[in-house]
C-alpha positions as CSV (number, residue, x, y, z in Angstrom):
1,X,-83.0,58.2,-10.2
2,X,-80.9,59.7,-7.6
3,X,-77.9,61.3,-8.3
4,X,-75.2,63.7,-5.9
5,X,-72.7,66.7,-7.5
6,X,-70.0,68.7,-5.6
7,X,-71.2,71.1,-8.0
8,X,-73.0,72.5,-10.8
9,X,-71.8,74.1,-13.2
10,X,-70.1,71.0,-15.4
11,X,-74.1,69.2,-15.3
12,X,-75.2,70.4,-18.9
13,X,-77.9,72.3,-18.8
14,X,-80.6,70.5,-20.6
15,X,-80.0,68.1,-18.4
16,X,-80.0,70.5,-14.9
17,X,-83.3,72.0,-16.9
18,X,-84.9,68.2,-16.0
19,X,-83.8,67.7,-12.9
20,X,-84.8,68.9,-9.1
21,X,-81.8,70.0,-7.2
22,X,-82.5,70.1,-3.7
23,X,-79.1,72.0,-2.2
24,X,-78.0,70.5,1.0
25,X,-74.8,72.7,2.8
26,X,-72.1,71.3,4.9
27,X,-72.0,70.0,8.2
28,X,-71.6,72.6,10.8
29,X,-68.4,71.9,13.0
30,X,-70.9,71.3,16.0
31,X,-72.7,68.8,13.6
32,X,-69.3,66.8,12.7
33,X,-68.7,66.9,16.2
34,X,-71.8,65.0,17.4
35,X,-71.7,63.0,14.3
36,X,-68.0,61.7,15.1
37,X,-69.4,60.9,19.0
38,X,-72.3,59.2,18.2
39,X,-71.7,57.3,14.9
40,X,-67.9,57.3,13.5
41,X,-65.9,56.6,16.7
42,X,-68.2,53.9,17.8
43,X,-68.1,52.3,14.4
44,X,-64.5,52.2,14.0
45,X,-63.7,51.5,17.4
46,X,-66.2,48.5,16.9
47,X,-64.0,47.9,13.0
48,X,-61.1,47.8,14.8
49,X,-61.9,45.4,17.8
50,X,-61.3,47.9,20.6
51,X,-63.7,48.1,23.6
52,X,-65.0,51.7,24.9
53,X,-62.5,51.2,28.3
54,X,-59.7,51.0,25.8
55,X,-60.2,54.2,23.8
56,X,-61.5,57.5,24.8
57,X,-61.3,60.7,21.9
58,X,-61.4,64.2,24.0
59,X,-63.5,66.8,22.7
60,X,-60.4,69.2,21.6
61,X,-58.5,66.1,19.3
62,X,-61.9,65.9,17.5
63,X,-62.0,69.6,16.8
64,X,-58.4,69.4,15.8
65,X,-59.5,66.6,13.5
66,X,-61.8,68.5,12.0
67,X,-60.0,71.9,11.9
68,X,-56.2,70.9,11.3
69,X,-57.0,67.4,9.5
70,X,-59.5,67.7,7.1
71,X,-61.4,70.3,4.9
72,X,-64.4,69.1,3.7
73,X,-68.1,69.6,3.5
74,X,-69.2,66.2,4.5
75,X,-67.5,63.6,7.3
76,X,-65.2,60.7,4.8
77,X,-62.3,62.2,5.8
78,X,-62.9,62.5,9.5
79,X,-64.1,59.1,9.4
80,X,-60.5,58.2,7.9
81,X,-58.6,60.2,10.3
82,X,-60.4,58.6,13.0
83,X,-59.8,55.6,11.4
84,X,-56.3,55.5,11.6
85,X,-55.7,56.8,15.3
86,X,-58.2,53.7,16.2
87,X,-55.9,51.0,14.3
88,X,-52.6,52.7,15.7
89,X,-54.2,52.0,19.4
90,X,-55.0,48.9,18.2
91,X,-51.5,47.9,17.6
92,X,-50.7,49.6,21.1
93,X,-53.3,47.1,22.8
94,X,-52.1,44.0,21.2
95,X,-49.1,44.9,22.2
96,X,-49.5,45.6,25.9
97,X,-51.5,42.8,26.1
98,X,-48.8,40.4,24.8
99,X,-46.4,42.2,27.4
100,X,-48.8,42.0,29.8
101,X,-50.9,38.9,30.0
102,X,-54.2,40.6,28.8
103,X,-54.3,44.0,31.3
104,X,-54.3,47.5,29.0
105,X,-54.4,50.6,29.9
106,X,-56.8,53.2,28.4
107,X,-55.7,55.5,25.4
108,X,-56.6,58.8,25.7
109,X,-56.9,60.5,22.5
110,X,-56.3,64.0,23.0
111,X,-54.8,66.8,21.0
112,X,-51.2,65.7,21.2
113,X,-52.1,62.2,20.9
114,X,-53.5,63.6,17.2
115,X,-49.8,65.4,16.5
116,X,-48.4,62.4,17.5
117,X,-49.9,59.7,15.6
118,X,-50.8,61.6,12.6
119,X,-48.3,64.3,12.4
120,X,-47.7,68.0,11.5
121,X,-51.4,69.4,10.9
122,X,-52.4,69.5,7.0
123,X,-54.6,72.9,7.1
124,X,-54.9,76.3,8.3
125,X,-58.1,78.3,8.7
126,X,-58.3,81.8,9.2
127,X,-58.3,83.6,12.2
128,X,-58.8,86.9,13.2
129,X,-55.9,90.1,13.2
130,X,-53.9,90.8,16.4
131,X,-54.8,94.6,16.2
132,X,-56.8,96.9,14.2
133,X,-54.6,97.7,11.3
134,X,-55.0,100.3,8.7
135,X,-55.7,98.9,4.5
136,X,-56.5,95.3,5.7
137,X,-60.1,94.5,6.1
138,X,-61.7,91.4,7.2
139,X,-64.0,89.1,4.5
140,X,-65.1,85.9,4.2
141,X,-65.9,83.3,1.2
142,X,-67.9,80.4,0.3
143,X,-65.8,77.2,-0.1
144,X,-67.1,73.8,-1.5
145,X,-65.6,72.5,1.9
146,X,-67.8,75.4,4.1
147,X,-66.2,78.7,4.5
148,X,-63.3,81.0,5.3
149,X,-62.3,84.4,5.9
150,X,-60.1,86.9,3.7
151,X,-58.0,89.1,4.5
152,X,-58.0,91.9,1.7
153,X,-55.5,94.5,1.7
154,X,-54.6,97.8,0.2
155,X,-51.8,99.8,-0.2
156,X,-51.5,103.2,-1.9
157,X,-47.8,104.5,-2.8
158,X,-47.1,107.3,-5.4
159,X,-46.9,106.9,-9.0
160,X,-49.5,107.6,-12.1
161,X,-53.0,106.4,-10.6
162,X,-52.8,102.8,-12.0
163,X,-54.5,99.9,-9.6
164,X,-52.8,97.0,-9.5
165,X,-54.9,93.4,-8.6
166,X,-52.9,90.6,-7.5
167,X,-54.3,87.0,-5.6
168,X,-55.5,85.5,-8.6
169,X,-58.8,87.1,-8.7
170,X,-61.7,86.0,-10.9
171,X,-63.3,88.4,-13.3
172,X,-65.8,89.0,-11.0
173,X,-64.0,90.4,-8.3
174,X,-61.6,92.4,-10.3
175,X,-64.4,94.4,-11.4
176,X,-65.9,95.0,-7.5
177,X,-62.3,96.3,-7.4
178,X,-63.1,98.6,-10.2
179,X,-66.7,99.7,-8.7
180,X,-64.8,100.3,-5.4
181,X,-62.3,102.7,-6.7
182,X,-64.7,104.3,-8.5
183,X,-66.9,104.8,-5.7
184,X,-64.5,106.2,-3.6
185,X,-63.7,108.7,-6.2
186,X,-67.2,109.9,-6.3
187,X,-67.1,110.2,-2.7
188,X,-63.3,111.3,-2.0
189,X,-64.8,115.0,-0.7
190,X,-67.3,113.5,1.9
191,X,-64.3,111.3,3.3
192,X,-61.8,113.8,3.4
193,X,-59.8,112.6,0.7
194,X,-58.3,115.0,-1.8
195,X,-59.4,114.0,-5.4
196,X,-55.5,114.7,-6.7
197,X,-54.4,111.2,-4.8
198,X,-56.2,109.3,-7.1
199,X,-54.1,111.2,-10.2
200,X,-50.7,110.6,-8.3
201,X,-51.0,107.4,-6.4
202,X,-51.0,103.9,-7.5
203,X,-53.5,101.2,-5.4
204,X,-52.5,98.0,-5.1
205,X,-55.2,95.5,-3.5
206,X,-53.9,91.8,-2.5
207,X,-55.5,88.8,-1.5
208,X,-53.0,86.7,0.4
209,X,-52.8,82.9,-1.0
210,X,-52.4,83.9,-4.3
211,X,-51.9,80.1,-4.9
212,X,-55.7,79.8,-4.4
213,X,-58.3,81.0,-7.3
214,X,-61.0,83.6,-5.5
215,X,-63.8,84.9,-7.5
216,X,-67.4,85.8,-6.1
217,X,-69.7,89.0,-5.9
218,X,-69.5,89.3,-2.1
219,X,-66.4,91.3,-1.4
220,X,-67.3,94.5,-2.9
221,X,-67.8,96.4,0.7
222,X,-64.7,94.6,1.9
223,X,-62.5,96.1,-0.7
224,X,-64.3,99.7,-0.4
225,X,-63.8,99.2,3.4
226,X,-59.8,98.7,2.9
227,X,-59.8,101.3,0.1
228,X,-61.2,104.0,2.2
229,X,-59.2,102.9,5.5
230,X,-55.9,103.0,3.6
231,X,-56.3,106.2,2.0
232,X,-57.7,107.8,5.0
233,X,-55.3,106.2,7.6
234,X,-57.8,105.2,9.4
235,X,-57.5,101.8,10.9
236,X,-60.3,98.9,10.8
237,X,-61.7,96.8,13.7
238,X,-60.1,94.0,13.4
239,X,-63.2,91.8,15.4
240,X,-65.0,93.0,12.2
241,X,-65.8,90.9,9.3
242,X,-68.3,91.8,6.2
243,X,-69.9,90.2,2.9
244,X,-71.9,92.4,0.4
245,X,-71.6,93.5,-3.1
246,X,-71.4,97.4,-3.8
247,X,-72.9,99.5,-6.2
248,X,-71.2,102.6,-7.9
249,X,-74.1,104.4,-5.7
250,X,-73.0,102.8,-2.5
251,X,-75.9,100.3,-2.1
252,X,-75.2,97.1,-0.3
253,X,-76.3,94.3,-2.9
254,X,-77.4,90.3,-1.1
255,X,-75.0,87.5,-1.5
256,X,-75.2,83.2,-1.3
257,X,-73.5,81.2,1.5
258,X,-74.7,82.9,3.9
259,X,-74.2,80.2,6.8
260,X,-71.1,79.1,5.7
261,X,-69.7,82.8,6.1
262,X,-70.6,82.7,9.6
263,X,-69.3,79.6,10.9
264,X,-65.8,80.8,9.3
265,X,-66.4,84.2,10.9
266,X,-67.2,82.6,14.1
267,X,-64.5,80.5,14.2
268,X,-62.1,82.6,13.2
269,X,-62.9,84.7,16.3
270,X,-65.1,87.6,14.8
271,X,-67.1,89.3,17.2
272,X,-69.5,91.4,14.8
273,X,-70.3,90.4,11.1
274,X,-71.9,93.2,8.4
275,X,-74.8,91.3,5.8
276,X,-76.4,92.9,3.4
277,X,-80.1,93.6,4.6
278,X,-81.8,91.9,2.1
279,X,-80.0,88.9,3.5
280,X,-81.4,89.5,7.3
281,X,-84.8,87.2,6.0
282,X,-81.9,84.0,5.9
283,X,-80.6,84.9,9.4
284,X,-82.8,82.8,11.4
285,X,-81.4,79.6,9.4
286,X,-78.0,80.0,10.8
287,X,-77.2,77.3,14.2
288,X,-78.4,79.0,17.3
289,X,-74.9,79.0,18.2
290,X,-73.6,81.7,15.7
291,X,-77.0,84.0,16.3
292,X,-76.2,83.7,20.1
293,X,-72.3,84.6,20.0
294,X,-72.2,87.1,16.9
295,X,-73.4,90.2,16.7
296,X,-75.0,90.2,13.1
297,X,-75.7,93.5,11.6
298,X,-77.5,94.2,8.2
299,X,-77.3,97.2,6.5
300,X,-78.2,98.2,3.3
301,X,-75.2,101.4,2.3
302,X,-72.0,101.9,2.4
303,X,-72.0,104.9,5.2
304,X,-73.3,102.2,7.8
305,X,-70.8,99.4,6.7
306,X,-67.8,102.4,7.6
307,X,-69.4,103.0,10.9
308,X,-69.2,100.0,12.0
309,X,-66.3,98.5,10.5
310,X,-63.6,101.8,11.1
311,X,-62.5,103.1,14.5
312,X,-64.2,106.5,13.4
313,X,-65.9,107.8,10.7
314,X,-63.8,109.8,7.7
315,X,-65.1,113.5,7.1
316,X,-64.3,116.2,4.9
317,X,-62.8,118.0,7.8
318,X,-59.7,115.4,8.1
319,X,-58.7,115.5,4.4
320,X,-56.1,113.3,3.7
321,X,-53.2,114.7,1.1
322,X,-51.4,111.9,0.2
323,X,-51.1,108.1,0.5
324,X,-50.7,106.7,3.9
325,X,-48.4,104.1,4.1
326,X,-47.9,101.8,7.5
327,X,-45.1,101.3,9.7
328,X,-43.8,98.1,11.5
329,X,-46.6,98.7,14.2
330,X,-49.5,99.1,11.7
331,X,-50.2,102.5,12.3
332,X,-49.7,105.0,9.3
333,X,-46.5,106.8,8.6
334,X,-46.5,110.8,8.0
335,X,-47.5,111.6,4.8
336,X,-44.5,111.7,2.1
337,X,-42.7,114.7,1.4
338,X,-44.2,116.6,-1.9
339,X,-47.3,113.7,-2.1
């Protein structure tokens, strides 16, 4: 027998133990694109008894349809979408025809036609930051409906050295929030940062939607990236996004999801995305598309990751005294008095 899961983990496992699972990811927003022009919209165009002179879909409402009106791996709900602007034109021929003794005029379904018919848009996706800004560095997660980006952000304010986690982190990633303090405490010296902050400053990393449960392995050199831009002051590209797990040593550790990661990245606007090296084997899977418009860069420690991702490199010669807070512009404030 055949059978299809969303997921895993609830199959039992002497059952999973007897099975072959063949692991098939999302469609690619290209892919929903050619599947909605060549199969959905002539099907339910066909359902709905409209002729191809009476309806026309522009290539932007089907990308809004896909971006703003569904979040899925697979096509059902673009098919329903779809759906429901072809019997609202429907109504809108019978009704001109009535008025007008059989001669209709051709509905253009374009992106206001969507917001129109359909309404206020139902999701968000990431996009990129307007400027590079200092604490907030770019990430990106695997979804069971593809991908998206992260933005994690750090802030470090005086008090008694206690880290705070907030976003409703998994397990997981509260302890690469551990390994990425720790790691930057073993290497305060090398990036200029002098080893009393950690005694007299509290660090407080967020994940914004804390609504949304977030737990992986992959953000480790995203929160050491914030980390060391926030208590350096130094701000991160914001066209930069990353995905890698860090050791207390610095090393770069692979990750899963690989292609989902990159269609959020690409879509969100990133120019250049960090992998871990051992992940470089998995880059010639992605669509042509994201290997022709990203720039994908594997490395394998943390020192490449920060020469990429920061504006420059920290060094021992610009030690940093005190937390670094950031103004209305995103640029850090002086250093407090006495910090």
């Amino acid at each position: 027998f055949i059978a299809t899961a969303n997921q895993l983990e609830p199959i039992p496992l002497p059952l999973r133990d007897r099975m072959e699972i063949i692991e098939i990811s999302g469609y690619t927003e290209d892919e929903k694109m050619e599947i909605a022009r060549g199969f959905l919209i002539p099907k339910q165009r066909e359902f709905h008894g409209l002729r191809e002179d009476q309806i026309e879909f522009t290539d932007g409402a089907i990308i809004k349809l896909i971006r703003e009106y569904t979040r899925e791996a697979g096509v059902r709900g673009l098919e329903r979408e779809i759906a429901s602007l072809c019997r609202k034109v429907a109504r809108k021929v019978a009704e001109q025809s009535e008025a007008t003794d059989g001669s209709v005029q051709k509905f253009v379904i374009d992106e206001a036609a969507v917001l129109e018919y359909l309404g206020p848009e139902r999701f968000t996706f990431g996009l990129v930051e307007e400027k590079d800004e200092v604490g907030v560095a770019t990430g990106v997660a695997w979804t069971s409906a593809g991908g998206d980006i992260l933005n994690i952000e750090v802030l470090p304010f005086k008090g008694k050295g206690q880290l705070q986690l907030t976003g409703q982190l998994g397990e997981v990633m509260k302890e690469s929030a551990q390994a990425a303090v720790s790691y930057v405490r073993s290497r305060a010296a090398d990036f200029g940062i002098d080893p009393a902050i950690f005694e007299e400053t509290n660090i407080h990393i967020h994940i914004p939607e804390g609504s949304v449960p977030k737990d992986g392995p992959s953000a480790g050199i995203t929160l050491t990236t914030a980390l060391i831009s926030a208590l350096t002051g130094t701000p991160v590209r914001r066209d930069v996004a990353m995905t890698g797990e860090v050791t207390l040593r610095g090393k770069v550790l692979p990750i899963g999801g690989l292609k989902e990661k990159t269609l959020a990245a690409h879509r969100a606007g990133i120019r250049t995305f960090i992998l871990p090296k051992e992940n470089a084997k998995d880059i010639s899977e992605l669509p042509e598309k994201v290997r022709r418009e990203l720039n994908l860069i594997p490395v394998s420690s943390m020192d490449e990751v920060l020469q990429i991702a920061l504006s420059r490199m920290p060094t021992a010669n610009n030690q940093v005294s005190g937390p670094h807070h950031q103004n209305n512009r995103g640029q850090p404030s002086p250093t407090p008095a006495g910090a």
